[in-house]
C-alpha positions in Angstrom: 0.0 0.0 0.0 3.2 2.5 0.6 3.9 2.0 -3.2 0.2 3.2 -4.2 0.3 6.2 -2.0 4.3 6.6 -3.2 2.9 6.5 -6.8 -0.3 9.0 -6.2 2.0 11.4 -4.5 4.5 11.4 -7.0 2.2 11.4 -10.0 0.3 14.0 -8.1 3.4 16.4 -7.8 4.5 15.3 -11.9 1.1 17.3 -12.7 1.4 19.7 -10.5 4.8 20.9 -11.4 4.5 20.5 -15.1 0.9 22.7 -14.9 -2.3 23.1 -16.2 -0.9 21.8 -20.1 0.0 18.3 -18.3 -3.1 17.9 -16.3 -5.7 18.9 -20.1 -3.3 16.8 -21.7 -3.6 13.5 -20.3 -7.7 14.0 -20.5 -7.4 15.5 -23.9 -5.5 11.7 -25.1 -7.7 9.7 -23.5 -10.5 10.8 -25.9 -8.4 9.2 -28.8 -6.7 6.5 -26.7 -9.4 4.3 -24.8 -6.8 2.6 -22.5 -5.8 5.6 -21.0 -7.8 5.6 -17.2 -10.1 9.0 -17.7 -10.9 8.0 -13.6 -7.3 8.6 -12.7 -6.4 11.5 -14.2 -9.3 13.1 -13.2 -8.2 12.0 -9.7 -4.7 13.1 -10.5 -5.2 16.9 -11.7 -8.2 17.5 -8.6 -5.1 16.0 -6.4 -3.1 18.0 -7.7 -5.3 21.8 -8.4 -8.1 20.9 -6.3 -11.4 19.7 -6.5 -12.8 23.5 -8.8 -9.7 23.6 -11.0 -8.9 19.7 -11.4 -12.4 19.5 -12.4 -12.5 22.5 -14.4 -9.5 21.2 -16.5 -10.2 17.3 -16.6 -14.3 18.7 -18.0 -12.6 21.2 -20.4 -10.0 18.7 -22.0 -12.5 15.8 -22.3 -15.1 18.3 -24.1 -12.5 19.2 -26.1 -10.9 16.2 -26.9 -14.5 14.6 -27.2 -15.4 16.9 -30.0 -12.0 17.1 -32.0 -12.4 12.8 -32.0 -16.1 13.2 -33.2 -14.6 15.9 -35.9 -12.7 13.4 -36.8 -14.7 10.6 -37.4 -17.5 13.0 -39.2 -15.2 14.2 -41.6 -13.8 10.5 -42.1 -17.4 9.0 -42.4 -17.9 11.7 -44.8 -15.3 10.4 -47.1 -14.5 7.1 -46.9 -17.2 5.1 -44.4 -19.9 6.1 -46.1 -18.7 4.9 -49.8 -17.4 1.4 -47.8 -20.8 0.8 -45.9 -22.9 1.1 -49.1 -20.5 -1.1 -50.8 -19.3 -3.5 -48.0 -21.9 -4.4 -45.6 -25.9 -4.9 -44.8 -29.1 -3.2 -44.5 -28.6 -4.0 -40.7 -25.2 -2.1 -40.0 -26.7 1.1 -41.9 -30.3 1.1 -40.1 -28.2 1.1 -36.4 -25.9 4.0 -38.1 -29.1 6.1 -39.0 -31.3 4.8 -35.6 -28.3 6.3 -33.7 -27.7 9.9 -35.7 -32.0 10.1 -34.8 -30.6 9.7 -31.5 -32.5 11.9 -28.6 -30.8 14.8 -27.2 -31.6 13.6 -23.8 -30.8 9.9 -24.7 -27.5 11.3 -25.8 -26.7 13.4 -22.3 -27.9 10.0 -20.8 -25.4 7.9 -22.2 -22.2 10.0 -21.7 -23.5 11.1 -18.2 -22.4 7.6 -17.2 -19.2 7.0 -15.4 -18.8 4.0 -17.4 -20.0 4.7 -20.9 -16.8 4.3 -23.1 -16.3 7.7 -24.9 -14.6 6.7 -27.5 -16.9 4.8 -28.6 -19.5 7.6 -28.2 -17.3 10.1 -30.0 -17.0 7.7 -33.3 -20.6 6.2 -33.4 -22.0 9.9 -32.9 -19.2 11.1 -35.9 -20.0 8.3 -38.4 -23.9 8.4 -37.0 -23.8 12.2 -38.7 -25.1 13.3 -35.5 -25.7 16.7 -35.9 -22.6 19.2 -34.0 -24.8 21.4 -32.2 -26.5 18.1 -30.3 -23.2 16.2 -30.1 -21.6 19.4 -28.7 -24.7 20.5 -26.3 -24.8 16.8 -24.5 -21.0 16.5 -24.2 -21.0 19.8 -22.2 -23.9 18.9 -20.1 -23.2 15.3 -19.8 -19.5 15.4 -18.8 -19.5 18.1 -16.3 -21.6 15.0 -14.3 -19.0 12.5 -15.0 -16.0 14.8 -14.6 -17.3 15.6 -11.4 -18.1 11.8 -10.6 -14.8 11.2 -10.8 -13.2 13.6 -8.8 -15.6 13.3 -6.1 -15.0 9.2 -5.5 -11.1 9.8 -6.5 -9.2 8.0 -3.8 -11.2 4.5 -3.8 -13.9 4.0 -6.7 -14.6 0.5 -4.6 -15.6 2.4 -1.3 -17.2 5.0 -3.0 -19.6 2.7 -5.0 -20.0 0.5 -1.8 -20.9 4.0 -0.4 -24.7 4.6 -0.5 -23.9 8.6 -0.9 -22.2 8.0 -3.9 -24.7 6.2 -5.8 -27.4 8.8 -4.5 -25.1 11.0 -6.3 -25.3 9.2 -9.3 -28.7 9.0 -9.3 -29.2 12.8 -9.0 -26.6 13.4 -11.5 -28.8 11.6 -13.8 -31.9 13.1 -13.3 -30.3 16.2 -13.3 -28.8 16.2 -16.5 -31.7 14.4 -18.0 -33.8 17.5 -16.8 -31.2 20.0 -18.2 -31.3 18.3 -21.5 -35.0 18.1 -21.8 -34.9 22.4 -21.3 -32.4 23.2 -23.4 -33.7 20.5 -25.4 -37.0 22.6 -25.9 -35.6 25.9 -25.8 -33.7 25.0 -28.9 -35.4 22.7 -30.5 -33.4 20.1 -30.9 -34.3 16.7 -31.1 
């Protein structure tokens, strides 16, 4: 256990002497790389500029990152997928593709509102799905403030915070709460 807290310490002071650019760094990569533990460094950069500014950073980086990866895969759906799905695969592939760009705003918030939801995956289903920026962009900023925050609120043990019935209340309010956020702005701007 004196290795772990060795290793949080030091990792802890790695970020906070190489600054800010370290801390939105490792978030930004793990929106391209999926191996790469979003949990810790969230941990790491509230460890290291506390809970408003580690989450600040960790919920701008992800956004960020999040959008650049769905950029990505729009503009490479545009081009290539598209021509290889007509050509290479079912009706069945192409009707999940189109189900998923109809996808809800508030279905969208939903899905990356949850800690365990891979982005990744998000980001390139929602970029080849077509799904429109404006939606894509709206439920990334409302949905990963919750899971940013998630994160950096269990930090030091994910297995006593989800044994911890506070924690999962606070899931469960994070939830509805961006579920009811999504619905309002979903209204306000008509975007469905």
């Amino acid at each position: 256990m004196d290795l772990v807290t060795y290793l949080i310490e030091y990792s802890t002071d790695l970020i906070a002497s190489g600054g800010i650019i370290i801390g939105f760094l490792l978030v930004f990569l793990e929106c391209f790389i999926p191996a790469l533990p979003l949990s810790d460094f969230v941990v790491l950069n509230v460890n290291a500029f506390g809970f408003f500014f580690g989450v600040l950073i960790s919920w701008l980086a992800t956004c960020f990152g999040s959008f650049l990866c769905y950029l990505i895969f729009s503009y490479v759906e545009e081009k290539f997928i598209r021509k290889w799905i007509s050509k290479k695969t079912n009706k069945k592939i192409a009707l999940a593709i189109n189900k998923f760009k109809n996808i809800k705003l508030t279905k969208l918030v939903f899905l990356i509102t949850l800690p365990f939801t891979p982005s990744f995956l998000i980001n390139i289903i929602c970029g080849i799905a077509d799904v429109s920026k404006e939606k894509f962009l709206i439920s990334l900023l409302i949905g990963k403030v919750f899971t940013i925050i998630f994160w950096g609120y269990i930090g030091k043990s994910i297995v006593d915070s989800l044994t911890n019935i506070y924690s999962l209340i606070y899931i469960i309010i994070a939830l509805i709460v961006s579920y009811i956020i999504s619905k309002i702005i979903s209204r306000k701007m008509n975007i469905e």
